[in-house]
N, C-alpha and C positions, 0 to 999 in steps of 0.2 A: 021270281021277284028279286032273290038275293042277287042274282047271278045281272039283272039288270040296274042294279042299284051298283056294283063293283065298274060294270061298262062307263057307266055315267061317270063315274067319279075317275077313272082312267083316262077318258074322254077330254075332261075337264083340265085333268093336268099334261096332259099332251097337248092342247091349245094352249093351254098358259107356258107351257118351255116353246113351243113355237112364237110365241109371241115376245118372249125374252130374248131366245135367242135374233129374232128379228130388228131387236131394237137398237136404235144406232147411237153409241156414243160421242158425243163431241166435245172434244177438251176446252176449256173458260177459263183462261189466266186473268188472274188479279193480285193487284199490290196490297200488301197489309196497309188498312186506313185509308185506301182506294175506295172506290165503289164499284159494283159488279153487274153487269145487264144482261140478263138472259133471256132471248127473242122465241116465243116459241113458233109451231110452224104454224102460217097460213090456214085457214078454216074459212069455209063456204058460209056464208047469211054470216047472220048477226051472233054475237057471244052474249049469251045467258048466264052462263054458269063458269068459274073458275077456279081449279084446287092448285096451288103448288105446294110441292113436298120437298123435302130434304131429306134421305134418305128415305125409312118409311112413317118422318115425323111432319106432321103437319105445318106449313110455313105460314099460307094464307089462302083466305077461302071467301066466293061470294056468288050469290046467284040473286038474282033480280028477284025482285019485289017479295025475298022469301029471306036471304040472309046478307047482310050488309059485311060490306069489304071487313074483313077481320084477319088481326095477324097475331101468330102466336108466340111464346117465347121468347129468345133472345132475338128475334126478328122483329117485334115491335118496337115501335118508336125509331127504325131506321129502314124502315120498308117500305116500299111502293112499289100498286099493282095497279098499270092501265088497262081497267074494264072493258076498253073500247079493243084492245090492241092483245092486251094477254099480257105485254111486258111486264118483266119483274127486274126490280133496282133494288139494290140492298147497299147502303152506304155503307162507312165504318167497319170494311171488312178484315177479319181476323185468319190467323192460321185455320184456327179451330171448327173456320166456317168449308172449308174445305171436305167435299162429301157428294154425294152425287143429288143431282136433282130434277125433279121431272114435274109435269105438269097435265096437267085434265079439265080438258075445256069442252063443254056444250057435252057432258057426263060419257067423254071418250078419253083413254087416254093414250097421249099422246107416243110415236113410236122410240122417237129421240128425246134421252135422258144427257145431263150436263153433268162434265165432268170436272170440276173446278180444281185448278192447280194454283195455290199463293208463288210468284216471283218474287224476283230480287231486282233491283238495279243492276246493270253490267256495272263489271270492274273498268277498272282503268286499264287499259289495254300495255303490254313490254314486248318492242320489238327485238327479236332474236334475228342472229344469222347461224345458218347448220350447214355445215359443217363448222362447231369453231374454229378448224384450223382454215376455213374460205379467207381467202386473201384476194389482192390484185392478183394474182399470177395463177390464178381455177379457174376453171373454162366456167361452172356453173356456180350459183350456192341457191338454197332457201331461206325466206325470212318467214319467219313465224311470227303472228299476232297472239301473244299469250295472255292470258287471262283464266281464272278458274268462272266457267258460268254453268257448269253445272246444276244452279237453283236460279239460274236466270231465265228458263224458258227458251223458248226456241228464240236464233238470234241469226244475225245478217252481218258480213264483214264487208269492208269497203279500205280502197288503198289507193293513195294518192301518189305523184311523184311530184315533187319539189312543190308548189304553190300550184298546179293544176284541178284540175276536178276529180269529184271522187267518184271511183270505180265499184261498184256492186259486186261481190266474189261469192261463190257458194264456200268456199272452205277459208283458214285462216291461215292458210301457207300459199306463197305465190314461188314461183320461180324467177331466178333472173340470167341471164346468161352476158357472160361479157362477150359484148360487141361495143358496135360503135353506137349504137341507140343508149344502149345501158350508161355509156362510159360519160353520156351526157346529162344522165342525173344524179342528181349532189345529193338527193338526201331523198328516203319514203318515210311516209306513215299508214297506219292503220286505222281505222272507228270498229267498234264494237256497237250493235244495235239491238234491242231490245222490242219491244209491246211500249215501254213508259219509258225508255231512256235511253242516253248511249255516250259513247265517250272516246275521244281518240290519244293515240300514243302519242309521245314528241317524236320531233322529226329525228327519222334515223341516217346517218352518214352512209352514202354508199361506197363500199370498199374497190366498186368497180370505177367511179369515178376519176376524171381524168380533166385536169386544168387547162382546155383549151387553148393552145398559143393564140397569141394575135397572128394576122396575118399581117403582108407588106402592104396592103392598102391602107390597112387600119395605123401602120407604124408609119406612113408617108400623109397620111390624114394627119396624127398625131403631130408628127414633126413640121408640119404647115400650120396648124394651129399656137405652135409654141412659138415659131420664127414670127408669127406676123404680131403675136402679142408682145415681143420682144423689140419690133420695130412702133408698132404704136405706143407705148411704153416710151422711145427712145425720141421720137415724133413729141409727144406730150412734153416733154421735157425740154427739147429744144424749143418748143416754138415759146414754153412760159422764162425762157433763159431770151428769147429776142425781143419779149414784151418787157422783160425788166428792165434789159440794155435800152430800150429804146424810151420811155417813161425817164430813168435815169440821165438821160441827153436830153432830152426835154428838158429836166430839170437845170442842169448844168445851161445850158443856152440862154435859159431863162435867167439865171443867175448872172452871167457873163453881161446883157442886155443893160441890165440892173445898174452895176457899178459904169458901160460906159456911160448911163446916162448922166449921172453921178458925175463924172468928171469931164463933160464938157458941158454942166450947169458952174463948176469952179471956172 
């Protein structure tokens, strides 16, 4: 009898480390004074019954026509659970709420427990160039996207050239190499991307850039535009120099008419 009461109890906690070790973690970022949604998974028929926990403290608890939606602790008055769906939202989240949590529906519980990490806002991104001694005259250099994000959760960089669209990068170092592509942008920047936010560098000068001359088309365009503005210019002026001379003759004529009538009425 002894010796089957030890089997059991062996039995018992070898299902239960199997069933722990089974269970699958998923990490839950959220901003302090954010609020936080945890989905739990998919269930066949209808939902009866609902527990969720936080660590092994009770959050909230309901089962149909036996106990009404109730929530505990510092979770009430900022909690809600849809009965219909299993969701759990917890407004007004703090550091402090950070802690694992799991949930048990229809008196199973569930295998995937939430792993809740509080974030930060990304910093404001500083573009670097490495080597600092990269000049015009290096074949290569790096520009770095610096920022400390370390408590900003997992994040995304993007990098732009001059006023174009932004580029998606897995890392926050790009390469450039002087050629002729490179030597025609003036200036990169970088965004920093977050879960809630993000932020980009100011535009940085590229050392590889190179002040495209004009060409002779562009300088014989140029100098036909200036000559004919030079000649309409000189056009405008002449012709308002033959309207004055010529109004002025009029006048005088008209004057001259005047006095002979003038003196063959004597």
């Amino acid at each position: 009898m002894g010796r089957s009461v030890v089997l059991g109890a062996v039995l018992v906690l070898l299902v239960a480390n199997v069933s722990f070790c089974q269970a699958e973690t998923v990490e839950e970022y959220f901003r302090v004074g954010g609020t936080l949604q945890l989905s739990p998974q998919p269930v066949g028929g209808a939902i009866t019954s609902i527990v969720w926990k936080y660590g092994k403290n009770l959050l909230a608890e309901w089962e149909t026509k036996q106990i009404p939606l109730t929530y505990y602790s510092k979770f009430n008055g900022r909690t809600t659970v849809n009965t219909g769906t299993g969701v759990l939202e917890i407004r007004n989240m703090t550091a402090a709420d950070t802690r694992l949590y799991s949930v048990e529906i229809n008196n199973r519980v569930q295998s995937q427990v939430y792993k809740t990490v509080a974030i930060e806002a990304v910093p404001e991104p500083e573009l670097e160039v490495k080597p600092l001694v990269c000049s015009s005259t290096s074949e290569r250099c790096k520009l770095v996207c610096e920022g400390d994000v370390s408590k900003a959760g997992p994040v995304e960089y993007f990098w732009k050239k001059d006023d174009g669209e932004w580029e998606k990068s897995g890392k926050n170092t790009v390469e450039i190499i002087n050629d002729e592509e490179t030597q025609r942008v003036e200036t990169f920047s970088c965004r920093i991307k977050n879960l809630f936010s993000e932020k980009e560098s100011n535009a940085f000068s590229n050392v590889f850039y190179r002040i495209k001359p004009a060409n002779s088309d562009d300088l014989h365009c140029g100098l036909w535009v200036t000559t004919l503005g030079a000649v309409m210019r000189s056009l405008a002026i002449l012709a308002l120099f033959v309207v004055v001379v010529y109004f002025r003759c009029q006048k005088l004529q008209t004057g001259c008419k005047c006095r002979k009538s003038d003196d063959d009425a004597v």
